[in-house]
C-alpha positions as protocol buffer text, in pm:
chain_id: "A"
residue {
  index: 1
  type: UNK
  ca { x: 0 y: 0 z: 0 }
}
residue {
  index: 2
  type: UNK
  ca { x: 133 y: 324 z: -110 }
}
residue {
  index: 3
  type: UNK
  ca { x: 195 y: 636 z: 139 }
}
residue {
  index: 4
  type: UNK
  ca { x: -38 y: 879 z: 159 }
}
residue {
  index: 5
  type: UNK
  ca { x: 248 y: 1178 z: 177 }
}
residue {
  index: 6
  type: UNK
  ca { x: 459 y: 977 z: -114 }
}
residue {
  index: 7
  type: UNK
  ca { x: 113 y: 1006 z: -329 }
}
residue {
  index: 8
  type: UNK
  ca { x: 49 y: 1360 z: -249 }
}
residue {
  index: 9
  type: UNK
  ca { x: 432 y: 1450 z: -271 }
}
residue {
  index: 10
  type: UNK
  ca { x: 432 y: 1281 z: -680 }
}
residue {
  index: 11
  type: UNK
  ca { x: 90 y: 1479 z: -735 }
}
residue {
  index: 12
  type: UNK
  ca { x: 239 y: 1829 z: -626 }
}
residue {
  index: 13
  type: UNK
  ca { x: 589 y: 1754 z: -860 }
}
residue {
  index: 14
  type: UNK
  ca { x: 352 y: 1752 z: -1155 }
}
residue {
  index: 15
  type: UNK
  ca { x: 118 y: 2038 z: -1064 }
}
residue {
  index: 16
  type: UNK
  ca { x: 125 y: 2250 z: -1389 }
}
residue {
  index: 17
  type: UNK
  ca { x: 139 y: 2659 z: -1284 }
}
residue {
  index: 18
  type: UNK
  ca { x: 87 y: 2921 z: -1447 }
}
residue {
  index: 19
  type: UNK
  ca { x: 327 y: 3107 z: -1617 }
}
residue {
  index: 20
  type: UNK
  ca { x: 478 y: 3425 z: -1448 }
}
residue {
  index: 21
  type: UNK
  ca { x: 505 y: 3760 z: -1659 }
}
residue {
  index: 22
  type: UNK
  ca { x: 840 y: 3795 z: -1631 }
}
residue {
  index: 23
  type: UNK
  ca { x: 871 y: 3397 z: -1824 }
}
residue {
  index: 24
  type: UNK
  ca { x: 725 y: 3604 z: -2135 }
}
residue {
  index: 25
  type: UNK
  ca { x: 965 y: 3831 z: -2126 }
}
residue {
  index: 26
  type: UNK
  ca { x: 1177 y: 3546 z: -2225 }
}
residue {
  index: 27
  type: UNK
  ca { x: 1001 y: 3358 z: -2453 }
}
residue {
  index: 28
  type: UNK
  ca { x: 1189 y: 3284 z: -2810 }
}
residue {
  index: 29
  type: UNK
  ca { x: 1112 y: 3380 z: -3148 }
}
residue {
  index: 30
  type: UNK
  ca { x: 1093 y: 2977 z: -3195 }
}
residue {
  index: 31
  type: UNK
  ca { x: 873 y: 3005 z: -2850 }
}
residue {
  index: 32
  type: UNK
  ca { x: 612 y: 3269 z: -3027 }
}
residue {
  index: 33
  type: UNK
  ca { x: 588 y: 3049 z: -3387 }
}
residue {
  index: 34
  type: UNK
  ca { x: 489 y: 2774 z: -3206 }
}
residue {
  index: 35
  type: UNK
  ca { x: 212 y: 2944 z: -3013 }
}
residue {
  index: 36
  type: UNK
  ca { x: 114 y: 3081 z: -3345 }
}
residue {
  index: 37
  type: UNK
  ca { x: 71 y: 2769 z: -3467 }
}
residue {
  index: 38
  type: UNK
  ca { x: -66 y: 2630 z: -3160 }
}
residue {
  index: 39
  type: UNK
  ca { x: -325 y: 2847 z: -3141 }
}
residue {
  index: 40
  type: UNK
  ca { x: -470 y: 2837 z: -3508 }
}
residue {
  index: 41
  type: UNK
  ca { x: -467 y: 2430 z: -3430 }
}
residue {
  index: 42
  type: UNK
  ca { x: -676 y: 2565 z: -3096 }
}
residue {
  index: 43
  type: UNK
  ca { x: -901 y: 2792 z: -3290 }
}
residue {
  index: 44
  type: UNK
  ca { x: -973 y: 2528 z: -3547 }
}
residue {
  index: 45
  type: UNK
  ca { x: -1083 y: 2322 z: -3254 }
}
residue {
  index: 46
  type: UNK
  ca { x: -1270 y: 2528 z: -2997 }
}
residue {
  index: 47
  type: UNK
  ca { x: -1480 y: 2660 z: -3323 }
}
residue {
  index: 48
  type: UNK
  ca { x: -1630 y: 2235 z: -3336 }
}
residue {
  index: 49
  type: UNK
  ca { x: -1828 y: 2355 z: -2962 }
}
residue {
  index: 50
  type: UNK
  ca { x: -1859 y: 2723 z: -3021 }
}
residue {
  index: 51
  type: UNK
  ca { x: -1901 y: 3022 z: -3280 }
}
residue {
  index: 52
  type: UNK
  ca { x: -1620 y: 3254 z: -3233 }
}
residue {
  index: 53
  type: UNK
  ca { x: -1671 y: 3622 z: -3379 }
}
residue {
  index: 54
  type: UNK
  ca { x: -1451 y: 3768 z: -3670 }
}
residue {
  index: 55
  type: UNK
  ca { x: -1382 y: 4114 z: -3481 }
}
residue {
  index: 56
  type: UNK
  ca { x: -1221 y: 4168 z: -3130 }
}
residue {
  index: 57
  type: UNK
  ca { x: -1418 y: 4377 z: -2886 }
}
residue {
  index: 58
  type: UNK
  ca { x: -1351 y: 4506 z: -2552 }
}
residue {
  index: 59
  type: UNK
  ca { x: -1083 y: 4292 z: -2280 }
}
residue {
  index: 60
  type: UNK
  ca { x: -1346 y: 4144 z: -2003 }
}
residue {
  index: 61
  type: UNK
  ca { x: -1136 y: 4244 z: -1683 }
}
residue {
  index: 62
  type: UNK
  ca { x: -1394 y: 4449 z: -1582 }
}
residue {
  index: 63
  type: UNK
  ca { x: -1373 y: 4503 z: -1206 }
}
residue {
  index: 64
  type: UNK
  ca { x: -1743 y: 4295 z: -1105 }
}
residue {
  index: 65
  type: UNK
  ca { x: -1729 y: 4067 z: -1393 }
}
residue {
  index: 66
  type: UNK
  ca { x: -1887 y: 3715 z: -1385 }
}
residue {
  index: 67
  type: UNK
  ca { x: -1624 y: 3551 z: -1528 }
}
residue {
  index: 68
  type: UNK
  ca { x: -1380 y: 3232 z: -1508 }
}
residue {
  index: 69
  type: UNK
  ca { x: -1026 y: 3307 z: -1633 }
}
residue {
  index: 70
  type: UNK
  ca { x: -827 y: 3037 z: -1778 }
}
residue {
  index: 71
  type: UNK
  ca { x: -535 y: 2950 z: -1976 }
}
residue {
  index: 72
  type: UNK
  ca { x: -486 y: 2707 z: -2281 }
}
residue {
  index: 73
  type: UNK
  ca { x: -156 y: 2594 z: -2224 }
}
residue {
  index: 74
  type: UNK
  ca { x: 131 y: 2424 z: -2476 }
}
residue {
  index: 75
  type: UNK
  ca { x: 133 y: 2028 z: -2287 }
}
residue {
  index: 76
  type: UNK
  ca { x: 493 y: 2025 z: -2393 }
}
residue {
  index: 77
  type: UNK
  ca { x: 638 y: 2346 z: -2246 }
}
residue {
  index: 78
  type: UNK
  ca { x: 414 y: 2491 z: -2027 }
}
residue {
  index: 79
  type: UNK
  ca { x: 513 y: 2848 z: -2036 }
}
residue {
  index: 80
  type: UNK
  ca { x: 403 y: 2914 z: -2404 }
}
residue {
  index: 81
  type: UNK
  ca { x: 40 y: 3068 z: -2362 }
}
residue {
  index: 82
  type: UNK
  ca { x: -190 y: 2976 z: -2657 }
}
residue {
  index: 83
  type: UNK
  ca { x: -504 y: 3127 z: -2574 }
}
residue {
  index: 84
  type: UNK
  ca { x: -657 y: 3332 z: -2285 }
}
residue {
  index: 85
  type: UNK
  ca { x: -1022 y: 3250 z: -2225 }
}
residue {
  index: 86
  type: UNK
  ca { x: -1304 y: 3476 z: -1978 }
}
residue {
  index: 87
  type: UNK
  ca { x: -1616 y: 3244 z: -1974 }
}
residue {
  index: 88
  type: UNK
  ca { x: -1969 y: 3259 z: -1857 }
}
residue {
  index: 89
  type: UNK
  ca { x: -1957 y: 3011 z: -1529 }
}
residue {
  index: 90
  type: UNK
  ca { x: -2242 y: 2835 z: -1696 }
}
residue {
  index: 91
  type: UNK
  ca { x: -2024 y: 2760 z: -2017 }
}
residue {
  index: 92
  type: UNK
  ca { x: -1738 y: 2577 z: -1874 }
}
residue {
  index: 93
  type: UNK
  ca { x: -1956 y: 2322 z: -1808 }
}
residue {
  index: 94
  type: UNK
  ca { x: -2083 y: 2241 z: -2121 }
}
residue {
  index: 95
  type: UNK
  ca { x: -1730 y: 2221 z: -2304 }
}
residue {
  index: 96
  type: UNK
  ca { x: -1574 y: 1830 z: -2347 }
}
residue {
  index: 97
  type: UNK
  ca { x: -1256 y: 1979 z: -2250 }
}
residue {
  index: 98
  type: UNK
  ca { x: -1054 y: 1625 z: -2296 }
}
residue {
  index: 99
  type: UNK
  ca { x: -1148 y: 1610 z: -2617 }
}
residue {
  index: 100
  type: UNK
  ca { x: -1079 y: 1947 z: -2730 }
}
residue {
  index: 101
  type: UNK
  ca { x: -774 y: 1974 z: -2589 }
}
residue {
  index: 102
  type: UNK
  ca { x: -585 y: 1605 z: -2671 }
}
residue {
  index: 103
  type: UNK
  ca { x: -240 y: 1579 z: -2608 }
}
residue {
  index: 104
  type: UNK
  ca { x: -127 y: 1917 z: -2738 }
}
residue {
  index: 105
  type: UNK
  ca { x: -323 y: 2144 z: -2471 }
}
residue {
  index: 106
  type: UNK
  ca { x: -385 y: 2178 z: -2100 }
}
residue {
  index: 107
  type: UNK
  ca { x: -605 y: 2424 z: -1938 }
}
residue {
  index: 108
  type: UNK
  ca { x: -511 y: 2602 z: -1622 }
}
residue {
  index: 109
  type: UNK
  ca { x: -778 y: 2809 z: -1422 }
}
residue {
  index: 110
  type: UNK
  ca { x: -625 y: 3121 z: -1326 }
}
residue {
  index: 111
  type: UNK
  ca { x: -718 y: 3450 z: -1152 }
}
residue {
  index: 112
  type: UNK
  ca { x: -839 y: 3780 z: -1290 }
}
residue {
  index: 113
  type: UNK
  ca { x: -521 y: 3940 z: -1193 }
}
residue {
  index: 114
  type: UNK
  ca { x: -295 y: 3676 z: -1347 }
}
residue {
  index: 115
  type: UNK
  ca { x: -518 y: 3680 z: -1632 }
}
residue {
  index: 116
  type: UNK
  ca { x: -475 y: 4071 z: -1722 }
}
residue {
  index: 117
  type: UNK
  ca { x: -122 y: 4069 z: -1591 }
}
residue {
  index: 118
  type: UNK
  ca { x: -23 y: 3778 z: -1856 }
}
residue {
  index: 119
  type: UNK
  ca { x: -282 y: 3997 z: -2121 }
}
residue {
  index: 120
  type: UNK
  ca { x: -59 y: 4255 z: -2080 }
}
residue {
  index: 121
  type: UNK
  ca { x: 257 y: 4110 z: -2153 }
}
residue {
  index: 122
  type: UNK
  ca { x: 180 y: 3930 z: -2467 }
}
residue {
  index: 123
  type: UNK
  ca { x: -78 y: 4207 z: -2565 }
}
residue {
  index: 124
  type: UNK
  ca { x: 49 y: 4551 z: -2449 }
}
residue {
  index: 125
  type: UNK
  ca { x: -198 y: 4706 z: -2621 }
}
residue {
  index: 126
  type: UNK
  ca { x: -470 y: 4839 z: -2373 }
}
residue {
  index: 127
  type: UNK
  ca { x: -793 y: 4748 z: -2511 }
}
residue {
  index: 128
  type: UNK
  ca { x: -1029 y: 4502 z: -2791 }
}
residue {
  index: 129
  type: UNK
  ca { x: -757 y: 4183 z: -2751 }
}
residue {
  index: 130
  type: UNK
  ca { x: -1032 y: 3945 z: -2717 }
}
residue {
  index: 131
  type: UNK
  ca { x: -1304 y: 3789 z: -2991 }
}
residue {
  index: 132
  type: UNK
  ca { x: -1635 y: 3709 z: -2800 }
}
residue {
  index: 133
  type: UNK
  ca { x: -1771 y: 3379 z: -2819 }
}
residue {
  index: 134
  type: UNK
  ca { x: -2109 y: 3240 z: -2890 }
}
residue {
  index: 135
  type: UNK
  ca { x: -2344 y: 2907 z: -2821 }
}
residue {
  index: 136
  type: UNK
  ca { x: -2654 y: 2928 z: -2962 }
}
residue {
  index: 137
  type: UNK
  ca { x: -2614 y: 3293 z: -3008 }
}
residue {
  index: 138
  type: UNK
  ca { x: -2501 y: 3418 z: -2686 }
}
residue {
  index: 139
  type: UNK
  ca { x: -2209 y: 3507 z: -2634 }
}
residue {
  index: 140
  type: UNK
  ca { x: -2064 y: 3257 z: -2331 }
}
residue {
  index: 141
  type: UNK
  ca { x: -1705 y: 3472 z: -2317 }
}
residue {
  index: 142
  type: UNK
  ca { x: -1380 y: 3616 z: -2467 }
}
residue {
  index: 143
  type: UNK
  ca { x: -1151 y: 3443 z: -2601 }
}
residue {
  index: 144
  type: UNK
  ca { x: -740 y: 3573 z: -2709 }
}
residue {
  index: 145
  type: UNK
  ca { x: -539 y: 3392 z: -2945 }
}
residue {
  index: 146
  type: UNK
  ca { x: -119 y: 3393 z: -2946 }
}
residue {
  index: 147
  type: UNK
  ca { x: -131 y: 3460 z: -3357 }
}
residue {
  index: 148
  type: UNK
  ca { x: -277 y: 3754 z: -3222 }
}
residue {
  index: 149
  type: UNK
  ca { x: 66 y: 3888 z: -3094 }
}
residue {
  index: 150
  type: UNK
  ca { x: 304 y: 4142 z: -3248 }
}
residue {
  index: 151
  type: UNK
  ca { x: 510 y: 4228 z: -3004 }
}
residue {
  index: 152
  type: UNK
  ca { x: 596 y: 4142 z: -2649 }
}
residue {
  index: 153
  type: UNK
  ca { x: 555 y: 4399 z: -2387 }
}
residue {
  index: 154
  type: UNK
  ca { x: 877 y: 4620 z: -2326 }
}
């Protein structure tokens, strides 16, 4: 029978966190084509479950927002963001995750404040970084997409 503090101890080395802002600041040029790439791959899947928008609107960090923040995160290196998501509560529910993420993705729930503070460093500008997404015509969040980068925050 296997130790209770060994099991938790093996869980907690593979705990996937979220990646600081200072880790952008470091990311490659080979680190940025492959979140490109990633996240058309994750665009082309998401859009199976929902209908994403052609323009970008407003960023949802608005201070009493009803939103869940997460991150859609390269499986192989962790700190390459591929997409920031704000969702309706509701919505995250009704996603098969597992099978829209596969082996290439994770997702990561984050905070607000991580959220925005990541936002910022892959997408210094201020506002409309995010295309709304819809289920049966209402829109269930935001979503931001790495091919939607031009230049890391100085």
């Amino acid at each position: 029978m296997i130790n209770i503090t060994v099991l938790q101890s093996m869980l907690s080395t593979t705990e996937i966190k979220s990646p600081s802002p200072n880790q952008m600041k470091t990311l490659t040029l080979t680190d940025l084509v492959i979140m490109n790439k990633l996240s058309v791959s994750f665009r082309e899947q998401i859009e199976k479950y929902v209908d994403v928008d052609p323009f970008t609107t407003h960023d949802p960090f608005h201070e009493n927002d009803d939103y869940e923040y997460s991150l859609i995160l390269d499986k192989t290196n962790t700190s390459r963001v591929v997409s920031i998501l704000a969702t309706k509560k509701e919505f995250t529910s009704q996603i098969s995750w597992d099978s829209l993420l596969g082996n290439q993705f994770v997702r990561l729930s984050i905070s607000k404040t991580e959220a925005g503070a990541l936002k910022y460093e892959l997408m210094p500008k201020d506002t409309n970084n995010f295309y709304p997404f819809r289920q049966s015509t209402r829109i269930s969040g935001y979503i931001m997409f790495a091919y939607q980068i031009c230049g890391l925050h100085q």
